[in-house]
N, C-alpha and C positions, 0 to 999 in steps of 0.2 A: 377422266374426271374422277371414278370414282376411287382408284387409285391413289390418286391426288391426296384426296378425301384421308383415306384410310391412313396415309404418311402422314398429314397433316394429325391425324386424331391419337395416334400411336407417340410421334413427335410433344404433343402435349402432355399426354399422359406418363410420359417418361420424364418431361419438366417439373411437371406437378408431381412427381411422387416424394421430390425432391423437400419438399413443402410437410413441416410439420408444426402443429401449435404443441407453443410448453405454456404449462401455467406456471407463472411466475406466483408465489407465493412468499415475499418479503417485505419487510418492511415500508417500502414506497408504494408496490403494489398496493396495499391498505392503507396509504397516507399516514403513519404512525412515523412517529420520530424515530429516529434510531438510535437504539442503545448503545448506553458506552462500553467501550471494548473496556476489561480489567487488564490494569499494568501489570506485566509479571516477570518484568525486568531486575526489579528488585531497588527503585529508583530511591527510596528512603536512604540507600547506602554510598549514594553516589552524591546525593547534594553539596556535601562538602567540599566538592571540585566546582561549586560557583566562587566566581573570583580571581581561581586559578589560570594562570597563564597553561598556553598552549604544553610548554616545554616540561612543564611542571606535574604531567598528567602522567601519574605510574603506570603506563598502559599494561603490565603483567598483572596489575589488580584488576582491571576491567573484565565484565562478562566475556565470553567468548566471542558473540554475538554484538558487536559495540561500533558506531558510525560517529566521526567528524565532522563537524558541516562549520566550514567558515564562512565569515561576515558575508561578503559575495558571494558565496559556491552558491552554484544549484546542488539541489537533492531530488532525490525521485518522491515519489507520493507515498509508496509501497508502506503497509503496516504490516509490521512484524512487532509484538507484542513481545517479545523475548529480547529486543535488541535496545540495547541505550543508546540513546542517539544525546551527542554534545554538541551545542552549540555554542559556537564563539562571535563574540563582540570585535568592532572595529579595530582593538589593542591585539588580539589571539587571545583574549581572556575568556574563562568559561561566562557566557551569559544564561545558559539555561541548560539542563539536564530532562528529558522525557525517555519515556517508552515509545518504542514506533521504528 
């Protein structure tokens, strides 16, 4: 039994070491809104390509860092602040240029 005991207490305490608290100190944690990330894509340079067809996109001009996303496609969530991201309309036409 008291073996038992000892496996049993040994057995927990090797689970529970396992166990840490973090303190989370962000924005939600404090119920604050959160702030906007700054574009640093350079998105001022690139508005020009609304309107533009798919085919019509000089891609050797684009940032290095630069993502597609047609009518349909999925995209992931992921923010990346350096990357132009183009969205096209139901034609392949540019509808929107962001950072992200």
């Amino acid at each position: 039994m008291k073996r038992w005991f000892t496996i049993s207490v040994a057995a927990a305490a090797a689970f529970l070491s396992g166990c840490v608290i973090i303190d989370v100190d962000d924005a939600r944690a404090r119920d604050e809104p959160p702030t906007a990330r700054p574009a640093t894509c350079d998105i001022a340079a690139y508005q020009s390509l609304i309107g533009q067809g798919d085919r019509q996109i000089d891609r050797s001009r684009l940032p290095q860092t630069y993502r597609v996303i047609c009518f349909e496609c999925q995209a992931t969530m992921d923010y990346n602040a350096n990357r132009l991201t183009i969205q096209l309309d139901r034609e392949n036409r540019v509808a929107a240029v962001s950072c992200g």
